[in-house]
SEPABA-69158 format. One line per 8 residues: number of its first residue (from 1); for each residue x, y, z of C-alpha. Coordinates in pm, 1 decimal, padded with zeros to 6 digits. Each point is the difference from the previous one (the first is absolute). Example, Ala and Ser with C-alpha at 12.3 -4.5 7.8 and 13.67 -1.06 7.14 Angstrom:
BEGIN
1	01230.0,-00450.0,00780.0 ~ 00137.0,00344.0,-00066.0 $
***
This chain:
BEGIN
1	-00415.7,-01028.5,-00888.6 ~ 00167.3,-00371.6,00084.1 ~ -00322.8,-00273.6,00172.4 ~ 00199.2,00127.6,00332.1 ~ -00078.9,00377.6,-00006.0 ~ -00338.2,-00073.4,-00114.0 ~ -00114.2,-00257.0,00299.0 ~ 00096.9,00275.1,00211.3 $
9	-00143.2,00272.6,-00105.4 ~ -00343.0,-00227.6,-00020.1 ~ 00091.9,-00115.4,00368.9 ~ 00048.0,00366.0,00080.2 ~ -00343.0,00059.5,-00129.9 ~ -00193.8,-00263.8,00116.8 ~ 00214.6,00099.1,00392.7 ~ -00151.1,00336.4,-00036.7 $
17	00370.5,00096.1,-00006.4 ~ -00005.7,00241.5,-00289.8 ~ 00010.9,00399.8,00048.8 ~ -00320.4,00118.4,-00166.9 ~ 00221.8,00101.9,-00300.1 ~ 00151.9,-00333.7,-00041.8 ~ -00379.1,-00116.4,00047.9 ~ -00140.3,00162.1,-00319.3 $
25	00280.2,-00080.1,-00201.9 ~ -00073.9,-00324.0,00056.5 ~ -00383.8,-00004.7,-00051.2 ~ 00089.5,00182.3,-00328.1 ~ 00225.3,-00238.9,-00139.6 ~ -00259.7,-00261.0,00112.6 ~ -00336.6,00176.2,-00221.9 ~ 00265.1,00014.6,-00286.4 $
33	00151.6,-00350.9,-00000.1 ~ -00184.8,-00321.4,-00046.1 ~ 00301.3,-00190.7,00075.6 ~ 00078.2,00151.2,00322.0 ~ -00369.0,-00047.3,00110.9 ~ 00049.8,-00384.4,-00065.0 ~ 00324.2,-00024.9,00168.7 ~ -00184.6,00211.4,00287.9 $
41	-00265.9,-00175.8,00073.1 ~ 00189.3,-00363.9,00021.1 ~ 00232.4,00177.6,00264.2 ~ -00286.7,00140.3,00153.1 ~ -00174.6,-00308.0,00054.1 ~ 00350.3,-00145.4,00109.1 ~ 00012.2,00265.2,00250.4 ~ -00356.1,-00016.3,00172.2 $
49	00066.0,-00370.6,00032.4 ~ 00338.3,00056.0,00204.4 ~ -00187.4,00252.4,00205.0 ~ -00176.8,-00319.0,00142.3 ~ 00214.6,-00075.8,00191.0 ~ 00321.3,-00266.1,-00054.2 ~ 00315.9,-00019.3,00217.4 ~ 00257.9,00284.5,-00092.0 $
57	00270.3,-00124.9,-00105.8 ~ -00179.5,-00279.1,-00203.2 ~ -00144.7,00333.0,-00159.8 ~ 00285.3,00135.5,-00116.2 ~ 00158.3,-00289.5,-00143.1 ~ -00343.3,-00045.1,-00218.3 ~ -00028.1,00384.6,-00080.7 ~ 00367.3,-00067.2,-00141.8 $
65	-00147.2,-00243.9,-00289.7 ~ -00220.7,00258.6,-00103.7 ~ 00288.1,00236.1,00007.3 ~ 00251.9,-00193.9,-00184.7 ~ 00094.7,00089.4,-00368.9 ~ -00138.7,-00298.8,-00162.0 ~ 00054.7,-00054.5,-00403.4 ~ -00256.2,00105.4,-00247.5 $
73	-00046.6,00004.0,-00342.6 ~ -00135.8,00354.7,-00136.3 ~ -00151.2,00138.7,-00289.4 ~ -00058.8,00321.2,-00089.9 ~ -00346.9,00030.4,00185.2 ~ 00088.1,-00092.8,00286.7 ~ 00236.8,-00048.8,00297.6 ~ -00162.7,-00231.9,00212.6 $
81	-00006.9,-00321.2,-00103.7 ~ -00198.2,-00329.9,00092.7 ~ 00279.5,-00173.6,00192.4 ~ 00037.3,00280.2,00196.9 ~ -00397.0,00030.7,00107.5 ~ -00047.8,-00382.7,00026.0 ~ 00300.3,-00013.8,00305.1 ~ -00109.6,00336.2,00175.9 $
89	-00346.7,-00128.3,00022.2 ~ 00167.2,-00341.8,00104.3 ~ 00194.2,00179.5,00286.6 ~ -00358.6,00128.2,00095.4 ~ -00145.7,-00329.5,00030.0 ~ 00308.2,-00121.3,00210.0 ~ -00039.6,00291.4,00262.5 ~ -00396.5,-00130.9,00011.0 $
97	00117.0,-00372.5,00068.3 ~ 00336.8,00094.0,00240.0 ~ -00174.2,00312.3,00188.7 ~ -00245.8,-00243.8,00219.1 ~ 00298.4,-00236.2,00106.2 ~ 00256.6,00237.9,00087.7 ~ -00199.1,00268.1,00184.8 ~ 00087.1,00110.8,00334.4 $
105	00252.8,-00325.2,-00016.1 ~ 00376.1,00161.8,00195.1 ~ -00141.0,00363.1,00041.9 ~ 00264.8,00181.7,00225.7 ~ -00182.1,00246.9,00289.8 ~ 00320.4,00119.8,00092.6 ~ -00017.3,00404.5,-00036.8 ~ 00376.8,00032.2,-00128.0 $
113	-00078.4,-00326.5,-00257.6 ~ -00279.1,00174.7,-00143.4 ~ 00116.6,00277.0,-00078.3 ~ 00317.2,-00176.6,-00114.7 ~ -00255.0,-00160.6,-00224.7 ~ -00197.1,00268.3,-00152.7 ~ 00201.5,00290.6,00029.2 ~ 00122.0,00095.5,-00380.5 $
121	00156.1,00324.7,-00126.5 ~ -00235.7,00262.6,-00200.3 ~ 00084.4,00107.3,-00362.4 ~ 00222.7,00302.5,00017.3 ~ -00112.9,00335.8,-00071.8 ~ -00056.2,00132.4,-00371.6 ~ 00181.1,00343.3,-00010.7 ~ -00304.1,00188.4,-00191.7 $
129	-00190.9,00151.0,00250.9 ~ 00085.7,00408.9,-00056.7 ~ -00353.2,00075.2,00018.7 ~ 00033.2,-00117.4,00368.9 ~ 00301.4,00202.4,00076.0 ~ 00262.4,-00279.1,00033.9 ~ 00153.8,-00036.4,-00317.2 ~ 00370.6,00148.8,00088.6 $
137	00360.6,-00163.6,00014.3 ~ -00054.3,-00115.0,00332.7 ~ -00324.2,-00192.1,-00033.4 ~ 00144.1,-00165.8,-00315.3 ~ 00313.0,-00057.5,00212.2 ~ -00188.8,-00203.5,00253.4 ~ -00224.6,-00164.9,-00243.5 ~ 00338.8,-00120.2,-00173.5 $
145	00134.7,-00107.2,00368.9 ~ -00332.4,-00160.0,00090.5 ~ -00030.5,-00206.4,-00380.4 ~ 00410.0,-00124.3,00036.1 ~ -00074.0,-00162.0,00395.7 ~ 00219.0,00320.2,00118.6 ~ -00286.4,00038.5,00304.4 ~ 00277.1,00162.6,00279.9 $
153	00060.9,00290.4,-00300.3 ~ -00373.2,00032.3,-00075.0 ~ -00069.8,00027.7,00328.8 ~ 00254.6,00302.9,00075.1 ~ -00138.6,00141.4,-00339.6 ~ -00362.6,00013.8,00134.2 ~ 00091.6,00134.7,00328.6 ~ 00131.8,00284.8,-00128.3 $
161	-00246.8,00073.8,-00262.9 ~ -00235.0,-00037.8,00326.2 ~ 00187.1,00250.0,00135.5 ~ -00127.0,00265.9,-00195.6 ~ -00374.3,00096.7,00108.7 ~ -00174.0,-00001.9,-00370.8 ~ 00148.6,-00322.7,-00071.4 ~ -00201.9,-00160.6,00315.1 $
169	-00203.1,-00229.9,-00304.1 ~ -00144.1,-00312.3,00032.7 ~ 00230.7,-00212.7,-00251.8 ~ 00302.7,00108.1,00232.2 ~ -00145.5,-00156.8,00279.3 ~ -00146.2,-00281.2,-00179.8 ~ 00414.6,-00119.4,-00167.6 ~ 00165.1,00115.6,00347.7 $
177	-00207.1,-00224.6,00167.8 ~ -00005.5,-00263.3,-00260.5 ~ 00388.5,00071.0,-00029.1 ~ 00077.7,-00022.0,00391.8 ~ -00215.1,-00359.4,-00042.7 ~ 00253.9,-00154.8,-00287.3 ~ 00297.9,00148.6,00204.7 ~ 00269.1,-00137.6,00189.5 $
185	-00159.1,00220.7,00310.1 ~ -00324.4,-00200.8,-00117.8 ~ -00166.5,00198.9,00351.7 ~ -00410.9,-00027.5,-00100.7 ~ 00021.8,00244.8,00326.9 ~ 00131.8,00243.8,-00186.7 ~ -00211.4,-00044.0,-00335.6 ~ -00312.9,-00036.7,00151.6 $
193	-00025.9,00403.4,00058.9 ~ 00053.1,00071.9,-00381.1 ~ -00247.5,-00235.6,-00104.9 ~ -00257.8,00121.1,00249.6 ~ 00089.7,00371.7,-00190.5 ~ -00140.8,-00140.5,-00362.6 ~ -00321.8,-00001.3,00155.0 ~ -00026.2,00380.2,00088.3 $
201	-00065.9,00092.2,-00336.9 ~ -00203.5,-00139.2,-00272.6 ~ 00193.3,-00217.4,-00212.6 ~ 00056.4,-00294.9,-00233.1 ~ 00208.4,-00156.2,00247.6 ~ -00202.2,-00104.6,00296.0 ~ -00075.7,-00357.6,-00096.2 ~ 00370.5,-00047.6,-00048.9 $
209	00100.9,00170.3,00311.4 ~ -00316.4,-00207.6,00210.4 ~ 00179.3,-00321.6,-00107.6 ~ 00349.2,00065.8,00076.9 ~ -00102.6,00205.3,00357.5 ~ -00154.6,-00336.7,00110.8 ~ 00318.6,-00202.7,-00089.4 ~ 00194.6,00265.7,00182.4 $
217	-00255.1,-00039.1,00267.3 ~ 00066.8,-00343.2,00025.8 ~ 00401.2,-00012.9,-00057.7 ~ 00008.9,00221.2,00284.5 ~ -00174.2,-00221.5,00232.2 ~ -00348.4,00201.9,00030.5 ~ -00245.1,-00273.9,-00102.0 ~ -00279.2,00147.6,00123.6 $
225	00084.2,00315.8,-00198.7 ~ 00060.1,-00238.5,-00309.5 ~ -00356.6,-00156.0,00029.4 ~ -00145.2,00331.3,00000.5 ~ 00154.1,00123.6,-00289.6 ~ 00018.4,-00330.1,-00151.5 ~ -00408.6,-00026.7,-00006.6 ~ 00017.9,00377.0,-00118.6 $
233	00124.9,-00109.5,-00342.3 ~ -00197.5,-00301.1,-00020.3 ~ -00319.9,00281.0,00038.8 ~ 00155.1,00206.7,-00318.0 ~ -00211.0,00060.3,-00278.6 ~ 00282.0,-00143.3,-00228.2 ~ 00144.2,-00383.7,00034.1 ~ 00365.6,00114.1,00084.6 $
241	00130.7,-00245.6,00197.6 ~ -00315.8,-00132.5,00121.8 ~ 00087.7,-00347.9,-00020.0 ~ 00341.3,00017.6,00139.5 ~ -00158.1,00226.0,00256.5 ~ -00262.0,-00292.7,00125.2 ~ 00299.1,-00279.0,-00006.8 ~ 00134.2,00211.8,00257.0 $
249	-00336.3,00077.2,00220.7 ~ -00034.1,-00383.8,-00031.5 ~ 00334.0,-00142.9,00142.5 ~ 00029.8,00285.5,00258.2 ~ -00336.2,-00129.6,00179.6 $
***
């Protein structure tokens, strides 16, 4: 696993934007490795400390020195090394310093700027989910479409799967209306229906779906509608999006 994959799927966990599955693999491999819980809890404490509250952009750009592949020199016991842990907590105490100047400092309230702003595609589909009833040539067909940008075809795919009455399932709804949003016909009209369906049933999905409804909420011009839903996922049980969620609250008073 390169430093990349791994700040995700820590990001992922920390977002409460794991499937349970993915969730207890996780918390295995951390019980089992002692250099995983290191690296963990530095990114942790990075993460809590962006969760302050610092302009976006000046975010990313800072979340991007923690991410780069910087040089180390390993052993055999371990993979981490000092250099490595010595800038990542440095990049922490940057954020700290930074966060208080740039805060609320050029925050657009324009609905379509927003969104613009926040709006990011969701990790495609994994094509093992038989015991749900969707692993066949045409779910793996849109999940292909959907992972290679081809949004129009994944679209058509999922309509016609829809078609069918047993395949009315939540993860159809969820990528149509997640594929309709990364579209050239990019009509939040149109996806906010199959979101709304995730919720019908009990699911993994809902935090996911929350988020992105209030974006398409918003995108479509509804901002009432997008505060609503907006201050739903900041009352989740889980932190998904809870930051991002109360930047938006905040520059759309």
């Amino acid at each position: 696993m390169t430093a990349e994959q791994l700040h995700d799927k820590m990001e992922a966990y920390l977002a409460n934007g794991m499937t349970s599955e993915e969730r207890l693999e996780f918390e295995s491999d951390l019980e089992t490795n002692a250099e995983l819980q290191v690296e963990f809890e530095l990114h942790k404490m990075a993460y809590e400390v962006i969760t302050i509250g610092a302009d976006r952009e000046l975010k990313e750009k800072l979340q991007e020195i923690g991410k780069s592949n910087i040089p180390t020199i390993e052993n055999s016991e371990s993979r981490f090394s000092s250099k490595q842990l010595f800038l990542r907590v440095a990049a922490v105490l940057v954020i700290l310093m930074l966060s208080v100047v740039v805060f609320d400092i050029l925050q657009p309230s324009d609905p379509q700027e927003l969104y613009a702003e926040y709006f990011e595609t969701y990790r495609a589909p994994i094509n093992t989910r038989s015991q749900q009833g969707l692993f066949s040539a045409d779910w793996q067909q849109a999940a292909h479409h959907y992972r290679e940008g081809e949004y129009e075809k994944a679209i058509i795919t999922y309509e016609l799967m829809l078609q069918e009455e047993e395949n009315d399932h939540y993860l159809l709804h969820y990528y149509l209306g997640m594929s309709i949003l990364n579209s050239t016909i990019h009509d939040s009209e149109l996806a906010i229906p199959h979101l709304q369906k995730v919720f019908e049933s009990a699911n993994d999905y809902h935090q996911q779906a929350s988020w992105y409804l209030a974006l398409a909420y918003l995108e479509s011009g509804d901002e009432e509608a997008a505060r609503i839903q907006f201050q739903k996922v900041v009352d989740q049980e889980n932190r998904f999006k809870l930051q991002e969620s109360l930047e938006i609250l905040h520059k759309l008073e």
